[in-house]
C-alpha positions as CSV (number, residue, x, y, z in Angstrom):
1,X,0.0,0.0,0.0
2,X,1.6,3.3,-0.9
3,X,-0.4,6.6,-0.2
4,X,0.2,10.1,-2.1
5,X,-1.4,13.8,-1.5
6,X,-2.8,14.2,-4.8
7,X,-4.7,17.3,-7.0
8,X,-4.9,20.8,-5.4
9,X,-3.1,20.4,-2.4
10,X,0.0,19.6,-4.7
11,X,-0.7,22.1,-6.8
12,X,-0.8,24.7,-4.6
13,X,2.1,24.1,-2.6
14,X,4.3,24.3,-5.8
15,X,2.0,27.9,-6.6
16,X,2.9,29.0,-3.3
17,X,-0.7,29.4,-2.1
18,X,-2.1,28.2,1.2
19,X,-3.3,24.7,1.2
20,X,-6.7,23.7,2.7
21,X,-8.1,20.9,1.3
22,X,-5.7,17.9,1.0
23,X,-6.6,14.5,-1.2
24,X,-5.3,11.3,-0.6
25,X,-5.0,8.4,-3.3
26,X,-3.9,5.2,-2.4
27,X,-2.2,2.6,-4.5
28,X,-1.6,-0.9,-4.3
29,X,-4.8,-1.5,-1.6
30,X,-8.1,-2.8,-1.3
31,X,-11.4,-2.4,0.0
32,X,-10.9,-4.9,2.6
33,X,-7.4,-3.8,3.7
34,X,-8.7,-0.4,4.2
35,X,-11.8,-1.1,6.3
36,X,-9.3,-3.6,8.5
37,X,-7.2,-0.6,8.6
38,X,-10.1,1.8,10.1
39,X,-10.8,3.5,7.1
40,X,-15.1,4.1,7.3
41,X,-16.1,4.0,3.7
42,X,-18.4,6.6,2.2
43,X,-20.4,7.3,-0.9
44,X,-21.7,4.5,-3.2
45,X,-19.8,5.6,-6.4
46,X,-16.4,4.7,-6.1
47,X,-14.6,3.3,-2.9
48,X,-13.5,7.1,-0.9
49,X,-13.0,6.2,2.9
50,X,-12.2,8.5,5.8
51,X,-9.3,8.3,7.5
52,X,-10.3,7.1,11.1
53,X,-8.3,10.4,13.2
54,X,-8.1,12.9,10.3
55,X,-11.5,12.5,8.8
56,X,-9.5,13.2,5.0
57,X,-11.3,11.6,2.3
58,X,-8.6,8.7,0.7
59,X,-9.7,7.3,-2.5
60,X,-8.2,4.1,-3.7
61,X,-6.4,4.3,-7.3
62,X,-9.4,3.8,-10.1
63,X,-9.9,4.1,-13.6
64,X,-12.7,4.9,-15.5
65,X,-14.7,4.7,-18.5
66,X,-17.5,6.3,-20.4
67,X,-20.7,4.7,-19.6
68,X,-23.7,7.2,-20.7
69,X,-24.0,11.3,-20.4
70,X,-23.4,13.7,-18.4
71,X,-20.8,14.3,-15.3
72,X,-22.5,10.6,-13.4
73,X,-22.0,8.5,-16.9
74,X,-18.9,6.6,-15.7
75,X,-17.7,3.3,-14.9
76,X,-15.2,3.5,-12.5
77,X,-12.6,0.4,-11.7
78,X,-10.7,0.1,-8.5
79,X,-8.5,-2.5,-8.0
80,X,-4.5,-3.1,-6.0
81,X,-2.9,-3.0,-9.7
82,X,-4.3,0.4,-10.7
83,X,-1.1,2.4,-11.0
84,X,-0.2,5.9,-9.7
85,X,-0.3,7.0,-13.2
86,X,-3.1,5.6,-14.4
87,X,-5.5,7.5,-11.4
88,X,-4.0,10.4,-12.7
89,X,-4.3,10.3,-16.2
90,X,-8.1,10.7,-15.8
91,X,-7.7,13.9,-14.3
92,X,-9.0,17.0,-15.7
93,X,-5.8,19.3,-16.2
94,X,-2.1,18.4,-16.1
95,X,-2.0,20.7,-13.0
96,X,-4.5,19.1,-11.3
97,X,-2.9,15.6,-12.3
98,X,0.0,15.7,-9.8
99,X,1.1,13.6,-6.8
100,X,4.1,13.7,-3.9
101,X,4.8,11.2,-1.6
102,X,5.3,11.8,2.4
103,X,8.9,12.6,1.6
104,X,7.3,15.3,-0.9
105,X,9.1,13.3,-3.8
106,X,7.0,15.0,-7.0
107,X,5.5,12.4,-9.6
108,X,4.3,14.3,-12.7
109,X,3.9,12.0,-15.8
110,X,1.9,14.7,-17.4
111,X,3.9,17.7,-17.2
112,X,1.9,19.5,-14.9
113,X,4.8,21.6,-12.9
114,X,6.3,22.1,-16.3
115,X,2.7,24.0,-17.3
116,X,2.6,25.7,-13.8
117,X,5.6,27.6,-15.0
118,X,3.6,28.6,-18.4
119,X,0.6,29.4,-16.8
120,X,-1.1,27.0,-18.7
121,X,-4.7,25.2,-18.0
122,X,-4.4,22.2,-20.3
123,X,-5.9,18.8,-20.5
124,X,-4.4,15.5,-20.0
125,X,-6.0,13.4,-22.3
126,X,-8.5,13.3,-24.8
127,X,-11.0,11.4,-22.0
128,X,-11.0,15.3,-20.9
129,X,-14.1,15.8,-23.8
130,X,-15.8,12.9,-21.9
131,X,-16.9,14.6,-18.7
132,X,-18.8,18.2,-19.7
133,X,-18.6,19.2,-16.1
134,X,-15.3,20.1,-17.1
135,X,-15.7,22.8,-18.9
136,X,-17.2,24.5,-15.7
137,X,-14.6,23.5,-13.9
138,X,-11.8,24.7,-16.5
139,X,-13.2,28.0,-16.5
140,X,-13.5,28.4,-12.7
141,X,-10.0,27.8,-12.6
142,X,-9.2,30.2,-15.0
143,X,-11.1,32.5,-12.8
144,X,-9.1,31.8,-9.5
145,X,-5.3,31.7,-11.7
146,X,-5.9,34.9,-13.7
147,X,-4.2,37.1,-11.4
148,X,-1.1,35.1,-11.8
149,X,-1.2,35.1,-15.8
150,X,-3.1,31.6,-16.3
151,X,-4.4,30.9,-19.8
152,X,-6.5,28.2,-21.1
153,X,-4.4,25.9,-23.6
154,X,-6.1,26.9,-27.3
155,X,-6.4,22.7,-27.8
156,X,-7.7,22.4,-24.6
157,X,-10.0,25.5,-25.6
158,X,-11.2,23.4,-28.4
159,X,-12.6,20.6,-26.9
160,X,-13.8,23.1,-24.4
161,X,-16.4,24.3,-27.6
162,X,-16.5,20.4,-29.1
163,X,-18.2,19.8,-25.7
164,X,-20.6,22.9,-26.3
165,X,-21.7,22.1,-29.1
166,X,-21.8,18.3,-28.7
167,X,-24.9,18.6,-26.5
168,X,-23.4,17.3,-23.4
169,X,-23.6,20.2,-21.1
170,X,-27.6,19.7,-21.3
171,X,-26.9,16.6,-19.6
172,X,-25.8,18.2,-16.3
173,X,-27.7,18.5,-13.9
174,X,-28.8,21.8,-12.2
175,X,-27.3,20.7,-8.6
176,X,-23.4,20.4,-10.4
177,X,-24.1,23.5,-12.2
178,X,-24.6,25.2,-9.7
179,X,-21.9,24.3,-7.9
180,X,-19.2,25.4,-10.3
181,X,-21.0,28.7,-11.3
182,X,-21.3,29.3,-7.5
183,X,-17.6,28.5,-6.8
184,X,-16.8,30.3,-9.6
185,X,-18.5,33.7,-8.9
186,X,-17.0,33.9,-5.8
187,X,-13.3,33.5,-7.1
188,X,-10.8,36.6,-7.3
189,X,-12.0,37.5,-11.2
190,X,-15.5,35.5,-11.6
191,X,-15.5,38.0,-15.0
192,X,-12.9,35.7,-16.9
193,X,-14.9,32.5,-15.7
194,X,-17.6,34.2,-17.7
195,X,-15.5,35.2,-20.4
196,X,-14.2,31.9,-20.8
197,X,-17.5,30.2,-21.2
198,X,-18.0,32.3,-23.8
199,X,-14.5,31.6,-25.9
200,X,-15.7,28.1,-25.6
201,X,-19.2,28.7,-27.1
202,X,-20.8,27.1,-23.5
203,X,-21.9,30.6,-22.4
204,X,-24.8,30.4,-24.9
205,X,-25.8,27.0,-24.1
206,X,-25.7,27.2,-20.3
207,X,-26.9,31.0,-20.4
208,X,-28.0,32.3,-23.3
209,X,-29.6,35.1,-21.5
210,X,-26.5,36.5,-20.5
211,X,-24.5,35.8,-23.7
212,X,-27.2,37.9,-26.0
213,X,-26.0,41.2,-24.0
214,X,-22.5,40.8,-25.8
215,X,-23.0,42.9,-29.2
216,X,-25.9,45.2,-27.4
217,X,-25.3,49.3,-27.3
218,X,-25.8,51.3,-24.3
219,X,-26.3,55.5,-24.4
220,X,-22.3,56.3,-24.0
221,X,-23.2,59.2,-22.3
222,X,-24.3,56.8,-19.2
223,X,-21.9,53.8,-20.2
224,X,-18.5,54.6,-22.0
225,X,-17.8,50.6,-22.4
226,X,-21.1,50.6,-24.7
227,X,-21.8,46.9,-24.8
228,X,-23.7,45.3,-22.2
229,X,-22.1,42.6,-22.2
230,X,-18.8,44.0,-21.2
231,X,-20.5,46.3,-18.7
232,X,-22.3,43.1,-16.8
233,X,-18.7,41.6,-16.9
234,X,-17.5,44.9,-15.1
235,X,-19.8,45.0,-12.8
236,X,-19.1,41.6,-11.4
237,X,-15.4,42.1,-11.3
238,X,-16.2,45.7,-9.1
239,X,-18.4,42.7,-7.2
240,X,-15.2,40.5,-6.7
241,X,-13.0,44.1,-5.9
242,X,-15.7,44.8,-3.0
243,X,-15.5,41.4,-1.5
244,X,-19.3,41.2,-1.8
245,X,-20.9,38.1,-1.2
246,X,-22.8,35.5,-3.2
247,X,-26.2,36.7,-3.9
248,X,-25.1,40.1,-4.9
249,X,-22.7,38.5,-7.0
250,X,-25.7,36.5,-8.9
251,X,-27.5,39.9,-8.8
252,X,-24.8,41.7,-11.0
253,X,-24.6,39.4,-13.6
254,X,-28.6,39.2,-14.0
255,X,-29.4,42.3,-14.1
256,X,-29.4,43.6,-17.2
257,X,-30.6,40.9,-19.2
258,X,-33.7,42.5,-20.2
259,X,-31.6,44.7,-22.6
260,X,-31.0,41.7,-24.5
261,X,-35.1,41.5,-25.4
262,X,-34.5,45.4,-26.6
263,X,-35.3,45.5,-30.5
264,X,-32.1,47.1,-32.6
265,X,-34.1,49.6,-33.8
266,X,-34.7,51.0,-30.4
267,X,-30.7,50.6,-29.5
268,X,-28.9,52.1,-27.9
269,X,-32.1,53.1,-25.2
270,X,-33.5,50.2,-23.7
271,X,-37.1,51.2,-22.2
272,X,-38.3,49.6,-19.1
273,X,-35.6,46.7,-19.2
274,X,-36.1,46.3,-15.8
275,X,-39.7,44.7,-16.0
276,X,-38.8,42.9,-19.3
277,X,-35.9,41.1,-17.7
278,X,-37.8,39.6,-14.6
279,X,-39.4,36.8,-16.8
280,X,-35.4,35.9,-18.1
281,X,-33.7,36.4,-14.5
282,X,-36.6,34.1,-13.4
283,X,-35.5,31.7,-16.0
284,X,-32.0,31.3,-14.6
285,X,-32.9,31.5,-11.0
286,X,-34.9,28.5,-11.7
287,X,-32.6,26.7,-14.8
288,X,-29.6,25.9,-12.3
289,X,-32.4,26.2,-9.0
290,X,-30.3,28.7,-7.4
291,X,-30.7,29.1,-3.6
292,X,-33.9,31.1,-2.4
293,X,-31.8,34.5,-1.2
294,X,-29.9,34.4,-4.8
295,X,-33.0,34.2,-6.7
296,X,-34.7,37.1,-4.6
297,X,-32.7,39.1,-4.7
298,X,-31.9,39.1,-8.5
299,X,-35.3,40.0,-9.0
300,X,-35.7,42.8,-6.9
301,X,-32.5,43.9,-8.4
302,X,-33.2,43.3,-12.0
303,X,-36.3,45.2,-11.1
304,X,-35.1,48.2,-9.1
305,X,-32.1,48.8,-9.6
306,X,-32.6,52.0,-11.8
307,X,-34.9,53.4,-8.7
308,X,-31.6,52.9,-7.1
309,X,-29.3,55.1,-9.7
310,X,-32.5,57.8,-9.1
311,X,-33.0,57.7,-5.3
312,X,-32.2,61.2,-4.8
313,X,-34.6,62.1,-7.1
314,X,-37.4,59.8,-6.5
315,X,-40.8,61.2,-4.6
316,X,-41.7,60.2,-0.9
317,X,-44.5,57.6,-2.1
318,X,-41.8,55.7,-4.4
319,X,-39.6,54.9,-1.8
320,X,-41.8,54.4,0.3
321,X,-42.7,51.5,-1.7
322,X,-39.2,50.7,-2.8
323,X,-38.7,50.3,0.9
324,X,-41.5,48.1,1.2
325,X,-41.0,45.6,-1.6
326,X,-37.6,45.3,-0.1
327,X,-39.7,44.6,3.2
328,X,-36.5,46.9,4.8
329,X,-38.7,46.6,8.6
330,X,-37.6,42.7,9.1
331,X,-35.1,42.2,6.1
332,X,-32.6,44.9,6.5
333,X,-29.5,42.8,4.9
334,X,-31.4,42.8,1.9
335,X,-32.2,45.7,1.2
336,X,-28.2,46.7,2.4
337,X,-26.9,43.7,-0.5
338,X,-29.4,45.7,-2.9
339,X,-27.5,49.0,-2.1
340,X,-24.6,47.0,-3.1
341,X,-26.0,45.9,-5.9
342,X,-26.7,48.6,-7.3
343,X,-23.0,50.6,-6.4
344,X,-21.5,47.5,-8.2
345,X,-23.7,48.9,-11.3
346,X,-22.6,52.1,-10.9
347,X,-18.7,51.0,-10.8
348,X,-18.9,48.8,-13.4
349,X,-18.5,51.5,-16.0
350,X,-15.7,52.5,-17.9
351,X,-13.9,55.2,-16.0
352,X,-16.6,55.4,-13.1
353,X,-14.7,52.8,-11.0
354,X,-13.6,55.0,-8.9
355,X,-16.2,57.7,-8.6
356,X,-18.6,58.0,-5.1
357,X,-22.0,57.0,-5.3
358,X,-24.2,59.0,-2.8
359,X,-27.4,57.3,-3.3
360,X,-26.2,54.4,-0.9
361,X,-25.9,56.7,2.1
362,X,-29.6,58.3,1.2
363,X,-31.0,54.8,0.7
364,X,-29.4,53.9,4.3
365,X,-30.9,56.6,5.6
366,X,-34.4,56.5,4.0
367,X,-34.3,53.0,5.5
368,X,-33.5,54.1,8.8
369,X,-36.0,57.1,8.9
370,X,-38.9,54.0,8.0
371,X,-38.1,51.7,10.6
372,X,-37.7,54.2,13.4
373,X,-41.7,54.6,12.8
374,X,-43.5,53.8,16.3
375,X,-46.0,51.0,16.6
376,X,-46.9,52.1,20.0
377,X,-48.3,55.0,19.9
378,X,-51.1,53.9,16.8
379,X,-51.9,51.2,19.3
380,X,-52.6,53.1,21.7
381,X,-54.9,55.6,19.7
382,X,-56.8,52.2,18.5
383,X,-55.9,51.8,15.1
384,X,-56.1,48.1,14.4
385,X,-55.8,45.3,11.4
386,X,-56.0,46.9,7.9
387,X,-56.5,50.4,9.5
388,X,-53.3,50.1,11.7
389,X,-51.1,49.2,8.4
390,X,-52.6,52.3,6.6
391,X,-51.8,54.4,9.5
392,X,-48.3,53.3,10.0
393,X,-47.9,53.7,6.1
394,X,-48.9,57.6,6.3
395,X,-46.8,57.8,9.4
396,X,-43.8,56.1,7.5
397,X,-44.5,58.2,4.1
398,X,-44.8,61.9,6.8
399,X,-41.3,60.8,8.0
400,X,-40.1,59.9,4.6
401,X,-41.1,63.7,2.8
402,X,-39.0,65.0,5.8
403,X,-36.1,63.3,5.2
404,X,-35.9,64.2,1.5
405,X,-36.6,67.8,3.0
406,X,-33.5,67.5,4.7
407,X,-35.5,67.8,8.2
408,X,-34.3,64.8,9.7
């Protein structure tokens, strides 16, 4: 039995990045010898076990083979003469396809450290085309290296698009999806995971909504970049820049696809995109069954985010209700990741990066002024049921013409 640290932990290490997750392969073993060993077997799949002190996951050497679609079509074979290499060689890219021993002794059949130094995201064997999950995956890491100059191979690149347009991808389900796009908008650049779909030709299988912004004018006057598309791809990198968190993420890179329903001869206006977008962001939300706070609030934001750009200028009464579809009383976070939301917008404009954006202080405020709106004292003059919520609402809209007033 001979055990190696295999995938990202090597990888890593020789990057020079911290190491968290660490997976084991072990050679030369069997089921038997590892469950006399301790080892507490889990998942049905393929035989992974858990070390008895650690709790690492320890996969015996396998092979596998193409059975039927999607990421779960496999036949995998584990057995004590599987070699080192062969586990390896099914691997999805050369840098993902090394292992060291305990004495950190480096086996790389594939040339992984050697495209390390390149900066190079390439595929170890043809088997790569069999498994569509990995084009996800390849563009997610593309996402996390592009700070350090990583590339995707062009061959690897091309069975990237083979995949696309094979039909493949349809065959995954919504759960694995999700789980690379989710990764992968919370890497340092989730733009180039975008941007990397698209080289590949995945982005308009997997998202079409998003991939018909790409070509689509904006009024320069608002948006110097012009295309859509390469706004929406700025305003999720100002997302990454701002450390924001998940659902706002999803919320920047949904919220402008009703611009892509826009007929050309309307370009480069796009009249009441907001409302025309909810039935497309709805389609997404629901295509990869994105989790409940994600969806929401890509909806509210697809829908309001303009009132957002306008607050200063909006009446009493609209934000008022603004306030109240955002249910700001028991939901402040929110209404707060909608504020971001909506900066990230603002930011993601060519040469606005930098520039302040008042309306998020106002919005705080307006927020503030709502909620500090006294129950109590309607109680007490009997106002109850349907007439107690009109009288808070007056009360609530009274406090919110003096704050636009400046009076509190």
């Amino acid at each position: 039995m001979q055990i190696y640290k295999v995938g990202g932990a090597v990888r890593d290490r020789l990057l020079g990045k911290p190491v968290t997750d660490i997976d084991w392969v072990v050679v030369g073993a069997t089921t038997e010898e590892m469950l006399a060993k301790g080892f507490r077997p889990v998942g049905a799949d393929f035989p992974v076990f858990l070390h008895p002190k650690s709790g690492e996951e320890y996969a015996l050497a396998r092979t596998e083979r193409k059975s039927g679609r999607g990421y779960g079509g496999f036949t995998f074979h584990a057995s004590p003469e599987v070699t080192l290499e062969e586990d390896l060689i099914r691997r999805d890219l050369t840098i993902n396809a090394m292992a060291e021993d305990d004495q950190q002794n480096l086996t790389d059949p594939y040339h992984g450290q050697r495209d390390l130094e390149a900066r190079l995201l390439r595929h170890v064997s043809p088997a790569f085309a069999e498994d569509p999950l990995r084009v996800l995956r390849v563009a997610r890491f593309a996402a996390r290296y592009a700070g350090l100059g990583f590339t995707v191979a062009p061959e690897t690149l091309e069975l990237m698009r083979a995949l696309s347009e094979s039909g493949e991808l349809q065959a995954l389900t919504a759960e694995r999806s999700w789980k690379e796009i989710s990764r992968a908008l919370m890497e340092d650049q989730p733009q180039v995971f975008i941007e990397v779909l698209r080289d590949c030709d995945a982005l308009k299988v997997l998202m079409p909504e998003v991939d018909a912004l790409f070509g689509v004018p904006q009024p320069e006057a608002h948006h110097p970049e012009i295309d859509t598309g390469v706004h929406t791809l700025s305003v999720l990198e100002q997302a990454a820049r701002h450390r924001q968190p998940l659902t706002v993420r999803w919320a920047c890179l949904l919220h402008d696809l009703g611009k892509g329903l826009t007929p050309e001869q309307e370009w480069p206006r796009h009249i009441a995109h907001e409302h025309k977008g909810l039935k497309l962001i709805k389609a997404v939300n629901e295509r990869f069954k994105a989790p409940k706070d994600c969806q929401e609030l890509a909806l509210l934001v697809g829908q309001y985010h303009t009132h957002g750009h306008r607050a200063l200028e909006l009446k009493p009464s609209t934000l008022l209700e603004l306030l109240q579809s955002f249910d700001v009383y028991r939901r402040p976070q929110r209404f707060e990741e909608f504020i971001a939301a909506c900066e990230m917008d603002a930011r993601g404009r060519k040469g606005f990066e930098q520039r302040s954006y008042p309306q998020a202080d106002y919005l705080r405020g307006a927020a503030e002024a709502a909620r500090g709106v006294a129950v109590q004292p309607l109680l007490e003059k009997g106002f109850k049921g349907p007439e107690l919520g009109e009288a808070i609402k007056r009360e609530r809209l009274k406090v919110l013409k003096a704050y636009k007033e400046g009076l509190i």
